[in-house]
C-alpha positions in Angstrom: 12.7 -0.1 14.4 10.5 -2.0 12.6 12.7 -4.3 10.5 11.5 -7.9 9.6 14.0 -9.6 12.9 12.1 -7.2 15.6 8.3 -7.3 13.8 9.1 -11.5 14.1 9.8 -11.3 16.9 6.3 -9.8 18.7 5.0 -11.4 16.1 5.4 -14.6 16.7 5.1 -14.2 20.8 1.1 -12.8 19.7 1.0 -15.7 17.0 2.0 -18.3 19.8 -1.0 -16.8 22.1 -3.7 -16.8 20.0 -3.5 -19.4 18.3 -0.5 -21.6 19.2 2.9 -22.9 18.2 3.8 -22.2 14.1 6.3 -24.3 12.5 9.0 -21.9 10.9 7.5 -22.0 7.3 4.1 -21.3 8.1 5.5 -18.3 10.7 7.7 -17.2 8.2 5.3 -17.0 5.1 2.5 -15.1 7.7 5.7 -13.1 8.5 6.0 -12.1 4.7 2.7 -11.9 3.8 1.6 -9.5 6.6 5.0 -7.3 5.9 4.5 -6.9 2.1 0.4 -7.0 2.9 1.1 -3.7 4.6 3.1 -1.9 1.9 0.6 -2.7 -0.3 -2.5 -1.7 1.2 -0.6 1.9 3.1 0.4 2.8 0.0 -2.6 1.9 -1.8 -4.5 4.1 1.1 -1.9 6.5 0.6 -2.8 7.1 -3.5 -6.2 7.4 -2.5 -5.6 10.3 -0.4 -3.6 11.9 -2.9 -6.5 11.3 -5.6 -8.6 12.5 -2.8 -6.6 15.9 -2.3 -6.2 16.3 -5.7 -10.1 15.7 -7.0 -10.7 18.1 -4.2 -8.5 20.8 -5.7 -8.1 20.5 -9.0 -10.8 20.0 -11.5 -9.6 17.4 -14.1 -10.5 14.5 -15.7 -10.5 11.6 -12.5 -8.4 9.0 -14.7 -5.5 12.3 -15.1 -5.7 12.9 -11.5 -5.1 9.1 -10.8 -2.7 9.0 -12.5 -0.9 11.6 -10.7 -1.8 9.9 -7.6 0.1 6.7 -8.9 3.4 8.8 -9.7 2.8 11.0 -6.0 2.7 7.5 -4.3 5.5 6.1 -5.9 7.7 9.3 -5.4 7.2 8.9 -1.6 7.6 5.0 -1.9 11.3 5.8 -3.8 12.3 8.7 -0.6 11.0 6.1 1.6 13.2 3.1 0.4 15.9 5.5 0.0 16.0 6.8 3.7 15.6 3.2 4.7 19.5 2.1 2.9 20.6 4.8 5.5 19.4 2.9 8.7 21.7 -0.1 9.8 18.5 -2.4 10.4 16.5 -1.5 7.3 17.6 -2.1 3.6 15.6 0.1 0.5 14.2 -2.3 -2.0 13.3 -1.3 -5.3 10.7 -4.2 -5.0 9.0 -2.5 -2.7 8.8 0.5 -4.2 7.3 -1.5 -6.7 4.8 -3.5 -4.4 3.8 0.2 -3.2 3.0 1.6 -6.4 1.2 -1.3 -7.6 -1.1 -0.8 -4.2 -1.7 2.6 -5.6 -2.5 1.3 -8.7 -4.9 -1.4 -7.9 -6.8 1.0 -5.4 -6.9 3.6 -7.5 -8.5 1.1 -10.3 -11.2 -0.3 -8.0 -11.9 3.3 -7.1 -11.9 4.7 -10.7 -14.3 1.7 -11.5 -16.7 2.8 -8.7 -16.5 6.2 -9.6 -17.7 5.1 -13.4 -20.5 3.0 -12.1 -21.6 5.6 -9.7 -21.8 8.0 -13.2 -23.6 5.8 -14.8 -26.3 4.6 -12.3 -27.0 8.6 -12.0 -27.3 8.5 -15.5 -29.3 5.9 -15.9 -31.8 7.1 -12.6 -32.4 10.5 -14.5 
């Protein structure tokens, strides 16, 4: 399982290789930040893919389709937290949930942004 105790603990023995002892604070705010670091940016990867898949089927406006890509995302990020309150080592957070779809969203922004530049740099080229 990958809760938070077992991820600590190969954690810190790789932490404690490279780079030497950590005092519990630092460890434990690297701990946090590298857990909620990776909800963020796989479910930020994950809305891209779904705007991906969906761009690639369905011709609609892009800021329409992200935004089904945002709702997909946090849909899976809900089931997800859900199926974790059923494993003794896990717990489902609506936080992250939360964390996931704001991953989504930011992604999806920076990539709606290039998107518009992009348009408009052809535009202007023409």
């Amino acid at each position: 399982m990958a809760s938070a105790e077992n991820t600590a603990t190969w954690l810190k023995a790789l932490l404690n290789l490279v780079a030497g002892n950590f005092g519990a604070p630092l460890f434990n705010l690297i701990h946090f930040a590298l857990r909620k670091g990776g909800h963020f940016i796989g479910y930020g990867v994950l809305g891209l893919l779904f705007f991906r898949a969906l761009r690639a089927s369905v011709a609609r406006n892009a800021g329409r389709l992200a935004g089904w890509s945002v709702l997909l995302t946090a849909v899976v990020a809900s089931l997800d937290e859900f199926h974790q309150s059923f494993i003794p080592s896990r717990t489902g957070s609506a936080r992250d949930v939360a964390l996931d779809t704001l991953g989504a969203v930011c992604l999806l922004t920076i990539s709606l942004l290039y998107l518009r530049l992009q348009h408009l740099t052809k535009r202007h080229s023409a």
